[in-house]
C-alpha positions as YAML, in Angstrom:
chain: A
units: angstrom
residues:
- id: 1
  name: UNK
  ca: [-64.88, 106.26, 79.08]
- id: 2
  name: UNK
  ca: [-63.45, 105.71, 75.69]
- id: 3
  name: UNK
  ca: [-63.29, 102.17, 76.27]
- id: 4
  name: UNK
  ca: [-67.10, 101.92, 77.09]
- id: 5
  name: UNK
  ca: [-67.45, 103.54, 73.84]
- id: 6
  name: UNK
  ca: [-64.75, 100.88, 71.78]
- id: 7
  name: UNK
  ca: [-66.62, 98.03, 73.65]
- id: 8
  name: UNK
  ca: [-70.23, 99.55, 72.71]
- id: 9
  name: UNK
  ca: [-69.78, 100.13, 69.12]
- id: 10
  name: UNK
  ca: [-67.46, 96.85, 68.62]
- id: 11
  name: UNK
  ca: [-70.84, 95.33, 70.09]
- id: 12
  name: UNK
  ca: [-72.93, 97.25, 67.99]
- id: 13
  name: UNK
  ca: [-70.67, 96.34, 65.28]
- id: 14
  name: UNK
  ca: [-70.85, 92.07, 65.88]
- id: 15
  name: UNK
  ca: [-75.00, 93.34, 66.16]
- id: 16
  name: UNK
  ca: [-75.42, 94.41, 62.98]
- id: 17
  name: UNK
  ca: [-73.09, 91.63, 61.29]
- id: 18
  name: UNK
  ca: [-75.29, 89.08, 62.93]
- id: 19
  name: UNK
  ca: [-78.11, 90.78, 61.33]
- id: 20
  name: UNK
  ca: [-76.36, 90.70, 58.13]
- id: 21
  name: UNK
  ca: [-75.47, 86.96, 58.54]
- id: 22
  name: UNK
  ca: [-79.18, 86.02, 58.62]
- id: 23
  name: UNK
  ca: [-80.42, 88.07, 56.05]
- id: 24
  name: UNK
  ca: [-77.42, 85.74, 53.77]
- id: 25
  name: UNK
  ca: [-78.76, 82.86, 55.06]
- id: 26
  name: UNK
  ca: [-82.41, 83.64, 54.00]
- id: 27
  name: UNK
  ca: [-81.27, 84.69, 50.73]
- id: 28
  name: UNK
  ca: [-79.21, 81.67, 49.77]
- id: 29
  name: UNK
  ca: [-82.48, 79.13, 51.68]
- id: 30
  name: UNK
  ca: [-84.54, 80.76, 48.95]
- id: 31
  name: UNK
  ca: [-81.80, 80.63, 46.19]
- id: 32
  name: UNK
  ca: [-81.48, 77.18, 46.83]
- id: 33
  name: UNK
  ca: [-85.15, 76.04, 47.53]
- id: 34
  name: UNK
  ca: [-87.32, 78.46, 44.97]
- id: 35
  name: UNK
  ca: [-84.40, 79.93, 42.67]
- id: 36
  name: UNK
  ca: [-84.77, 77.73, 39.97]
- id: 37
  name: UNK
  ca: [-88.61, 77.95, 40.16]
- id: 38
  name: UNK
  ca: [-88.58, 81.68, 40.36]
- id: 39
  name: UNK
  ca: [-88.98, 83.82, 37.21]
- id: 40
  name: UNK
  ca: [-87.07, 86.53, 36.11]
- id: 41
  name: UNK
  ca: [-89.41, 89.55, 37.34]
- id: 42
  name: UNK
  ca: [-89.52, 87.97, 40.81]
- id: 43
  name: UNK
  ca: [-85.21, 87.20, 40.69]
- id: 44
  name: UNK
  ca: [-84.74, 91.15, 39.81]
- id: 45
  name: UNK
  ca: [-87.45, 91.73, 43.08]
- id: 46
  name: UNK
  ca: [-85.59, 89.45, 45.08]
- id: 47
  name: UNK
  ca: [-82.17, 90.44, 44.19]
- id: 48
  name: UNK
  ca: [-82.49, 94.19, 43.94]
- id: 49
  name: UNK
  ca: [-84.37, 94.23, 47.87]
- id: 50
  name: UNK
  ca: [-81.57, 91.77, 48.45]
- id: 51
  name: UNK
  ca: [-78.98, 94.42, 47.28]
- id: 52
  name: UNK
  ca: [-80.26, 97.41, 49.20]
- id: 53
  name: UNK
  ca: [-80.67, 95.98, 52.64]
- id: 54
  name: UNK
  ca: [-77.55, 93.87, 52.06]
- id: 55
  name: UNK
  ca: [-75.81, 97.46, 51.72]
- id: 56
  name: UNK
  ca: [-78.00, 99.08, 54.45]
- id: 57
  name: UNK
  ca: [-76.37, 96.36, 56.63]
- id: 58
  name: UNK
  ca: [-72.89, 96.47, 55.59]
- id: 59
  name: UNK
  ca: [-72.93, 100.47, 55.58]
- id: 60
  name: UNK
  ca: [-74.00, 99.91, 59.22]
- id: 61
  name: UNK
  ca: [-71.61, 97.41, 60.06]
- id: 62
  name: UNK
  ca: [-68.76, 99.80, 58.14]
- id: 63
  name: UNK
  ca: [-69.73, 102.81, 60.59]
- id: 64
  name: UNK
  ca: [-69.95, 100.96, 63.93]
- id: 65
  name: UNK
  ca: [-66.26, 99.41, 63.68]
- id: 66
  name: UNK
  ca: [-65.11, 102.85, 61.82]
- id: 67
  name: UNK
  ca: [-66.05, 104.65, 64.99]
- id: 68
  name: UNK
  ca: [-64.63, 101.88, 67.50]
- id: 69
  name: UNK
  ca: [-61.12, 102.13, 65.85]
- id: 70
  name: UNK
  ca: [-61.04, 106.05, 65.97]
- id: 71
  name: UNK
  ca: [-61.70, 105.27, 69.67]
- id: 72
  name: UNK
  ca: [-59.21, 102.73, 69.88]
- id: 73
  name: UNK
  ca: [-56.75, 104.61, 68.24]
- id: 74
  name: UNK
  ca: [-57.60, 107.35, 71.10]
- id: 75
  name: UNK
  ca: [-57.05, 104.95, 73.81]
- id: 76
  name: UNK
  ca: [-53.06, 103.64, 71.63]
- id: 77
  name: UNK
  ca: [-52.01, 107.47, 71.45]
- id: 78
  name: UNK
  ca: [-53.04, 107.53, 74.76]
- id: 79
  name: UNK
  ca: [-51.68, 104.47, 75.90]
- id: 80
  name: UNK
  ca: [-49.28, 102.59, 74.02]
- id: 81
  name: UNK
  ca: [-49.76, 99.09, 76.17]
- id: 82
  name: UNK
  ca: [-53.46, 99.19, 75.18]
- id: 83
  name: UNK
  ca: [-55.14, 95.85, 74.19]
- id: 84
  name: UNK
  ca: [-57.44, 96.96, 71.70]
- id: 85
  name: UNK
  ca: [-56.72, 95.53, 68.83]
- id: 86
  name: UNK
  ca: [-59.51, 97.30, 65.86]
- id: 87
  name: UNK
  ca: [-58.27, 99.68, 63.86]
- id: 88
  name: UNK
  ca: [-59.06, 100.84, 59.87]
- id: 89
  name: UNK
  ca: [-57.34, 97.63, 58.10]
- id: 90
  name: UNK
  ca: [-59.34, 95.63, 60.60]
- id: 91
  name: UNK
  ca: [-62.93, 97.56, 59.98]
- id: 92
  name: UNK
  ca: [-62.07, 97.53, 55.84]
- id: 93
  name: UNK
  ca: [-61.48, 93.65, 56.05]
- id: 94
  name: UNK
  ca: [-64.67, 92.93, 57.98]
- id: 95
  name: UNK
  ca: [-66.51, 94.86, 55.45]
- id: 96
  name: UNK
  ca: [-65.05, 94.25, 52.31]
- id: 97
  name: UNK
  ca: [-65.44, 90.23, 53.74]
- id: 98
  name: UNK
  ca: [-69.17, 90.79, 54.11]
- id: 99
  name: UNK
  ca: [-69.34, 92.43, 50.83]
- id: 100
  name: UNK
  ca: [-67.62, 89.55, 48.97]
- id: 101
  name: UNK
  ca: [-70.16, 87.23, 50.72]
- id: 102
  name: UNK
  ca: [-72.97, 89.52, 49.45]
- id: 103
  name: UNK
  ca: [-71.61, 88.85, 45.93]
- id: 104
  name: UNK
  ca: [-70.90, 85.21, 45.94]
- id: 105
  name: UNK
  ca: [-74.53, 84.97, 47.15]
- id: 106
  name: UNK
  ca: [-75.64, 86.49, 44.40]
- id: 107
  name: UNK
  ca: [-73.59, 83.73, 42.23]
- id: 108
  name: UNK
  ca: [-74.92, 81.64, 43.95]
- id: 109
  name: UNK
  ca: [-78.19, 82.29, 43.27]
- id: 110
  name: UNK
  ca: [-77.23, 82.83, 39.16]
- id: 111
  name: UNK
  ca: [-75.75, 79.30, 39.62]
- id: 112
  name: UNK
  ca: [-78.83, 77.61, 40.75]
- id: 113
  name: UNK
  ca: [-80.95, 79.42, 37.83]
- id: 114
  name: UNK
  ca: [-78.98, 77.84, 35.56]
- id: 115
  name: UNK
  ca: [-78.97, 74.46, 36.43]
...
């Protein structure tokens, strides 16, 4: 049972990153097609909607894999031989990674304006 629940919210976890991924994607497309073209009223739009769901997203992504390690951690105490591998330093990195990508989009973007 508890390793149903690691496998569902790891999945749920590589779900919501996936969703985060695109939303990056669409953000930098637009950064590098319109940013330049873009005044400021409609960067501070774009960015600040960018922002929120961007942390929406990563808040999401922070509570799936926080839950999967307390239930791999379960299943370690339990049994020491366990395979599962996720644990706190693992969920921090994944999110802290996704919220240095949310930044250096936003560089990105501040880049291209400048040009």
């Amino acid at each position: 049972e508890l390793s149903e629940q690691v496998s569902n919210y790891g999945t749920q976890g590589m779900t919501v990153f996936t969703v985060w991924v695109s939303v990056v994607a669409g953000y930098l497309v637009v950064a590098y097609l319109a940013g330049s073209k873009l005044d400021r009223n409609q960067v501070v739009i774009l960015n600040t909607l960018y922002i929120m769901v961007s942390s929406l997203i990563i808040f999401g992504i922070w509570g799936s894999f926080k839950v999967q390690a307390f239930y791999a951690i379960q299943i370690r105490e339990s049994y020491p031989a366990s395979p599962h591998i996720m644990n706190y330093y693992v969920a921090t990195g994944i999110v802290a990674g996704t919220a240095l990508g949310t930044l250096a989009s936003l560089k990105f973007m501040r880049d291209v304006r400048r040009k």
